[in-house]
C-alpha positions as CSV (number, residue, x, y, z in Angstrom):
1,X,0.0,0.0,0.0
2,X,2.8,2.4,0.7
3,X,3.7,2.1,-2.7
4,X,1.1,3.5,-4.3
5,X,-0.8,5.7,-1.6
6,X,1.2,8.6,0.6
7,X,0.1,9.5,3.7
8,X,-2.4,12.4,2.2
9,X,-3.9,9.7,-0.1
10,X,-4.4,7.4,2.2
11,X,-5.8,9.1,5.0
12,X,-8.5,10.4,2.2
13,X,-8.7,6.8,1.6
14,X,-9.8,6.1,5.3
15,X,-11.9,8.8,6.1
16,X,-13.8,8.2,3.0
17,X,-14.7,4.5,3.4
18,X,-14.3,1.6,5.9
19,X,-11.4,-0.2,4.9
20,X,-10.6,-3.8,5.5
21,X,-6.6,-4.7,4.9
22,X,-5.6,-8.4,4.5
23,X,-2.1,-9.1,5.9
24,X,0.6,-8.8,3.5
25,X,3.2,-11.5,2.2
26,X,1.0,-15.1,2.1
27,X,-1.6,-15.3,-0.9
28,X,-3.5,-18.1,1.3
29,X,-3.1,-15.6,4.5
30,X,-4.6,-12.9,2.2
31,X,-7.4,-15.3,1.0
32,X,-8.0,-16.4,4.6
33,X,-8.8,-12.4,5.5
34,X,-10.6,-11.7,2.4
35,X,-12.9,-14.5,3.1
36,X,-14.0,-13.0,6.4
37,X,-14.8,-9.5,4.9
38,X,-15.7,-10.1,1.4
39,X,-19.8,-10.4,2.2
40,X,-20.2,-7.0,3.3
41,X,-17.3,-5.7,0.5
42,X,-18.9,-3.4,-2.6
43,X,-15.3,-2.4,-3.7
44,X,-12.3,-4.7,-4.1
45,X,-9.0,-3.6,-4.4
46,X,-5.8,-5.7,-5.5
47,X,-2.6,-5.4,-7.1
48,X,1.1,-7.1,-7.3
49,X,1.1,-9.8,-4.9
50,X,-2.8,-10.0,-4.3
51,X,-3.9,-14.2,-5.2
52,X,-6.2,-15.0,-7.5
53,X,-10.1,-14.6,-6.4
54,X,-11.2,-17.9,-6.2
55,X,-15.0,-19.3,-6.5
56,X,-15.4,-19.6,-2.8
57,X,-14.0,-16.1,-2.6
58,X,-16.5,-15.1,-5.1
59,X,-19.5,-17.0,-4.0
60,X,-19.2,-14.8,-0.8
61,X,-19.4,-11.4,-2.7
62,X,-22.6,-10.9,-3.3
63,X,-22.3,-7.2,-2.7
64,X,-19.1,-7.0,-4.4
65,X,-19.8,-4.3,-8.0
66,X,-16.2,-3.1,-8.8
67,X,-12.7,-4.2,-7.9
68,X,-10.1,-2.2,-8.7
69,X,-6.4,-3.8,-9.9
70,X,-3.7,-1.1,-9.0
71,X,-1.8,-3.2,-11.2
72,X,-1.3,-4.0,-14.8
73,X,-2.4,-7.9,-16.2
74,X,-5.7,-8.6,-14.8
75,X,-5.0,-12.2,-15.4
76,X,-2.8,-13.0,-12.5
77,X,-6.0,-12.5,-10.5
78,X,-9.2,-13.3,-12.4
79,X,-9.3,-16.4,-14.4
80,X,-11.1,-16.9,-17.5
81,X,-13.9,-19.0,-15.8
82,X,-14.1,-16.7,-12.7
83,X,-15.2,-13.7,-15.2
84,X,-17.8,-15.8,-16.9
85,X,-19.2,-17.6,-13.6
86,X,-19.3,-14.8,-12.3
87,X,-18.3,-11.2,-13.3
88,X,-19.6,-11.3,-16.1
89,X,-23.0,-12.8,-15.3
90,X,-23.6,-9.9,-12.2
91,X,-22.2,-7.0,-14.2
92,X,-18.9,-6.4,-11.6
93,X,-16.9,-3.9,-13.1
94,X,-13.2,-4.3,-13.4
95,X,-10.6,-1.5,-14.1
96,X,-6.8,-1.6,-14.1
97,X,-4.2,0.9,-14.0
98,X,-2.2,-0.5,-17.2
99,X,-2.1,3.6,-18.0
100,X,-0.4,4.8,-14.9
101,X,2.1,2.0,-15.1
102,X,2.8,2.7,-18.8
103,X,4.0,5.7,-18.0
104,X,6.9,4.6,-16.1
105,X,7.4,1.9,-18.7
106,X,7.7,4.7,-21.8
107,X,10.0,6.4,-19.6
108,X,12.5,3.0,-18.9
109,X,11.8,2.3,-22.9
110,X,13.3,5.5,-24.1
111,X,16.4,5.7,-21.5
112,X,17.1,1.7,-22.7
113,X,17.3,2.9,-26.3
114,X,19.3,5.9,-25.7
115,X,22.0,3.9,-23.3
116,X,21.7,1.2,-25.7
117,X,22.5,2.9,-28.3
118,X,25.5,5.4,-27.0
119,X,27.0,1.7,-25.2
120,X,26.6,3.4,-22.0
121,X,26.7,0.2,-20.2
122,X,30.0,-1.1,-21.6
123,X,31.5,2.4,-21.2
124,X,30.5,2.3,-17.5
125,X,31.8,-1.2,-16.7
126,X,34.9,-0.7,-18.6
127,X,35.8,2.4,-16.4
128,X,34.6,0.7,-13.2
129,X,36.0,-2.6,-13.9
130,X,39.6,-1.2,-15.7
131,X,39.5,1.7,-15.0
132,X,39.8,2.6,-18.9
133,X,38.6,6.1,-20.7
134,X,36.5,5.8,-23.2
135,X,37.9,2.6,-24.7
136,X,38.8,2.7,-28.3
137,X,36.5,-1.0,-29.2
138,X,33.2,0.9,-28.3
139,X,34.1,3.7,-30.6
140,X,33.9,1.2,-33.9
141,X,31.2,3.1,-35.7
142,X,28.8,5.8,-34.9
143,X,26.2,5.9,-32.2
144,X,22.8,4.4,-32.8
145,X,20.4,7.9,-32.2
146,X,16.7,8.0,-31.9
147,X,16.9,11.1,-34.0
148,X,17.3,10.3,-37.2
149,X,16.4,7.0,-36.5
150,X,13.6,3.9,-38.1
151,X,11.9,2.8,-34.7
152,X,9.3,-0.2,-34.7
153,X,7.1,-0.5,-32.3
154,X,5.7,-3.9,-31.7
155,X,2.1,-3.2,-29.9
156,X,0.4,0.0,-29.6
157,X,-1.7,-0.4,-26.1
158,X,-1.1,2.2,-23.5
159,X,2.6,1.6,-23.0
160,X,3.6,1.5,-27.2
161,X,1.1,4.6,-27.1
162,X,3.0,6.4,-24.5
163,X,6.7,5.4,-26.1
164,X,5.1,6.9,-29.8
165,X,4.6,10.0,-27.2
166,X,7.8,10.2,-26.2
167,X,9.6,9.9,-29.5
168,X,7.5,12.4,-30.9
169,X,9.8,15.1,-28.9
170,X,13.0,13.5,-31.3
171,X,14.1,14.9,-34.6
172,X,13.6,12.8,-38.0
173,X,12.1,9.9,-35.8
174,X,10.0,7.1,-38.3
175,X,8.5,5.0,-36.3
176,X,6.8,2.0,-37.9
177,X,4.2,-0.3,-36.0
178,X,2.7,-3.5,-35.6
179,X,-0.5,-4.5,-34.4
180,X,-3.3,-6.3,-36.2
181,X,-6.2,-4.3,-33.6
182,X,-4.9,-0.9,-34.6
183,X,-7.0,0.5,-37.7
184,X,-5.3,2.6,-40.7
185,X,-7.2,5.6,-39.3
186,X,-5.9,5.5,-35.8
187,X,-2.4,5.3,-37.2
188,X,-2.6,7.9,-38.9
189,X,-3.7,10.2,-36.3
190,X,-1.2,8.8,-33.9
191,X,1.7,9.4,-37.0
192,X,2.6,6.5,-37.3
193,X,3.1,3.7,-40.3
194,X,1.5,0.5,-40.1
195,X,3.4,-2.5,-41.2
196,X,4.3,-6.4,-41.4
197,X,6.2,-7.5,-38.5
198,X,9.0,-8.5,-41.2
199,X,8.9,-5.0,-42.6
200,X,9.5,-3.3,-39.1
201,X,12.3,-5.9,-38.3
202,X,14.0,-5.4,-41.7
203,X,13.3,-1.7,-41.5
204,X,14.2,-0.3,-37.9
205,X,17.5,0.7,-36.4
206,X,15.3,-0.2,-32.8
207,X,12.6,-2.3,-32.0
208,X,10.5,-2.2,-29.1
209,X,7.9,-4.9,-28.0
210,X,4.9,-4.0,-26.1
211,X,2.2,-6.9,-27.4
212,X,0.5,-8.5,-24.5
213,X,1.3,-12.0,-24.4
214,X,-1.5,-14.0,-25.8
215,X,-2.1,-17.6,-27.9
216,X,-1.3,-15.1,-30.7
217,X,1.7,-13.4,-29.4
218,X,3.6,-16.1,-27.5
219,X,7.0,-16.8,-29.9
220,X,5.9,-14.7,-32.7
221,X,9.4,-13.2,-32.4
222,X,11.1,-16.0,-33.5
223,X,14.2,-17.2,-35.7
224,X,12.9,-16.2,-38.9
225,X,12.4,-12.3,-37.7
226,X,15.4,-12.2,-35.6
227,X,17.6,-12.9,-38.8
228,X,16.1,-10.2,-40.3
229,X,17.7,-7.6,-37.7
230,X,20.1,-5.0,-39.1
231,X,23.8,-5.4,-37.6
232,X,23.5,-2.9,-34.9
233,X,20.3,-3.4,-34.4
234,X,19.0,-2.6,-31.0
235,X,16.2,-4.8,-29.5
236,X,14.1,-3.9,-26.2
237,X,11.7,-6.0,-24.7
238,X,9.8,-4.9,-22.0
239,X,6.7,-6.9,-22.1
240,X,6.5,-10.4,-21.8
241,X,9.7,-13.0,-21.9
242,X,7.4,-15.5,-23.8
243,X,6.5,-13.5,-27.0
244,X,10.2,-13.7,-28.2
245,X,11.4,-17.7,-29.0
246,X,14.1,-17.9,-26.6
247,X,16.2,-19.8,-28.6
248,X,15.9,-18.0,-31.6
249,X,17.2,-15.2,-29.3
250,X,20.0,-16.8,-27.9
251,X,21.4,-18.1,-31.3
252,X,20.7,-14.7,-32.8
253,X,22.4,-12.8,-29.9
254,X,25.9,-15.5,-30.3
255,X,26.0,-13.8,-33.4
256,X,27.2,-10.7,-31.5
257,X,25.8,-8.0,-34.2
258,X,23.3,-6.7,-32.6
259,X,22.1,-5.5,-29.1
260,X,19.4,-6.7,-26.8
261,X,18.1,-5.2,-24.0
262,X,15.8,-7.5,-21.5
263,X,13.4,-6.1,-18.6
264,X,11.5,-9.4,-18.9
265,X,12.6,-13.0,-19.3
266,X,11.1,-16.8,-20.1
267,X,11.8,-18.3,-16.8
268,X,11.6,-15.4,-14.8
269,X,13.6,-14.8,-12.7
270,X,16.3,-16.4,-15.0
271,X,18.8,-19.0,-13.9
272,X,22.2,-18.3,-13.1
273,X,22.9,-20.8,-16.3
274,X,20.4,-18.7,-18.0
275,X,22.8,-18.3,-21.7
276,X,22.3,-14.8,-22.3
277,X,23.1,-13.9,-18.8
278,X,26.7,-13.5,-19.9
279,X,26.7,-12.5,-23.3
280,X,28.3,-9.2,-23.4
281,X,25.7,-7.8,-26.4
282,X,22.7,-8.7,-23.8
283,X,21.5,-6.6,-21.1
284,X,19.3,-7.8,-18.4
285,X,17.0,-6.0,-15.9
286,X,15.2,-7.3,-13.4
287,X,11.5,-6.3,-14.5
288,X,11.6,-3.1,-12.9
289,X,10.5,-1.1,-16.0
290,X,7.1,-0.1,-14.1
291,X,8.7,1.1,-11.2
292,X,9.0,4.8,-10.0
293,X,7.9,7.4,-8.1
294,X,5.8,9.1,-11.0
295,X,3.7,5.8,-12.0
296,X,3.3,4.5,-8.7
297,X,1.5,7.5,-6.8
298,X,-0.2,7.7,-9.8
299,X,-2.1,4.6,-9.2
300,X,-2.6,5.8,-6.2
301,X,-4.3,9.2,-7.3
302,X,-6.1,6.3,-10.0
303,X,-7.4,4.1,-7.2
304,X,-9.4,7.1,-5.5
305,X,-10.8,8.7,-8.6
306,X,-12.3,5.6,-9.6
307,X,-13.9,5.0,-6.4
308,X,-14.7,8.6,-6.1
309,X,-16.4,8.3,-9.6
310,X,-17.9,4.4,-8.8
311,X,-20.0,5.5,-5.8
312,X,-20.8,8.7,-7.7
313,X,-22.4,7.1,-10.7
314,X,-19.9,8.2,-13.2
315,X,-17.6,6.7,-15.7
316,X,-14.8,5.1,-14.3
317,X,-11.6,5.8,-15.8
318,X,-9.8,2.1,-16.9
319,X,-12.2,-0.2,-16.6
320,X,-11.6,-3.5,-19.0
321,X,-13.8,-4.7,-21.2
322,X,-14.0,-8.6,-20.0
323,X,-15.6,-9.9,-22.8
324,X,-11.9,-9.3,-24.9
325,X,-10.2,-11.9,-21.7
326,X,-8.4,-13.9,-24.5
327,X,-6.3,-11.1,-25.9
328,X,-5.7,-8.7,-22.5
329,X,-1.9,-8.9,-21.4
């Protein structure tokens, strides 16, 4: 909770309604409170960490008309059969924050490509580790920019939205997109070019993936579009570790021609044997693209208006439509 409410925040949040916490850590200690409240419960609210809502959780709420997911994916908590036993049949809305997050994930996106492309990682670790000034191997060619550069953007929901944002402050910037939801029209008005997946990987300088991972999605990244990569080519991933083939990736990235740079994995976390863990043209983060101050106490500001506009009987700002479950991140 601290994460996402301040003091202010949440002393609005108690003095507005009656609040019932479950105890942190233990998804079956959290179920275990839940059950005893979740009769008399009209709002729910979950995020990172919360378990899934079980039927027996569910059977119980028969006051329950909104939950609120301070959180991205909606899936780690709300099975496919849980919204059509029952959210679906008594009309419970559902709303996420996926916008508040995305804005901390544009941000990470944009300062990937830029230390990406400048080598700022190997120029940092060569002066810690060696204490060498601006080592003559890094200086091989010129910089990869995003001005001036061919960006592809692999999924325009809120987070490839907010990245096409961001790049629109950059000089002779193309950015090229895939996604088979996005209509001609809405391309346009975003200014953006709407193309094959092999087009964009033949095409751009960067690529950045921000497809939810669905039956659709997971290893469409594979061998075939990874040879297609420029040399220097700079790849980001920030979504989901599945939609890339991770062996396609591995034997692409042994080739040492382009770089990669990973906030997401397939396991995740990795194992220390994990082979791209060590390859020098392969940056890893620990999935903390979502994280900072900005994002975060804007879910908390996001959890208030929509209960604030809920009990108010007005539109409530995120809320999912469940009948598109298969395809949601």
């Amino acid at each position: 909770m601290q994460l996402i409410f301040d003091d202010e925040m949440f002393n609005e949040l108690t003095s507005l309604y009656d609040l019932y916490l479950t105890r942190s850590g233990e998804k079956e200690k959290q179920l275990e409170d839940a059950l005893k409240y979740i009769s008399s419960i009209s709002a729910l609210i979950t995020g990172w960490g919360s378990p899934s809502l079980t039927s027996e959780l569910l059977e119980r709420a028969e006051k329950l008309r909104i939950i609120i997911h301070s959180a991205g994916s909606i899936k780690s908590i709300l099975s496919k059969e849980i919204v059509e036993s029952f959210l679906l049949p008594r009309k419970i809305i559902v709303c996420n924050a996926v916008k508040q997050i995305a804005y901390n994930v544009a941000e990470t996106t944009i300062g990937m490509m830029i230390f990406a492309g400048r080598k700022f990682f190997d120029h940092v670790k060569m002066f810690r580790e060696k204490a060498v000034w601006r080592d003559p191997s890094l200086f091989s060619k010129l910089y990869t920019t995003i001005n001036g550069s061919t960006i592809g953007i692999v999924g325009v929901g809120a987070v490839g939205r907010e990245v096409i944002r961001l790049l629109k402050c950059f000089r002779d910037v193309t950015i090229l997109v895939y996604d088979p939801y996005l209509k001609e029209e809405e391309a346009d008005k975003l200014g953006v070019s709407k193309v094959s997946l092999e087009k964009l990987f033949q095409s751009s300088e960067i690529i950045s993936i921000h497809a939810p991972l669905t039956s659709e999605t997971e290893g469409m990244i594979g061998h075939d579009l990874l040879e297609l990569l420029k040399p220097g080519a700079i790849l980001i991933n920030t979504a989901k570790g599945r939609i890339i083939d991770g062996e396609a990736l591995v034997e692409r990235c042994r080739k040492g021609d382009i770089t990669v740079v990973l906030d997401v994995t397939d396991p995740e976390p990795p194992p220390p044997e994990y082979p791209l863990r060590r390859m020098p043209n392969v940056y890893i983060t620990p999935h903390i693209a979502g994280c900072g101050h900005y994002g975060m106490k804007g879910i908390g500001r996001f959890v208030l208006r929509s209960l604030t506009h809920y009990f108010s009987g007005m539109p409530v700002e995120g809320e999912v439509n469940l009948n598109r479950y298969d395809i949601f991140a």
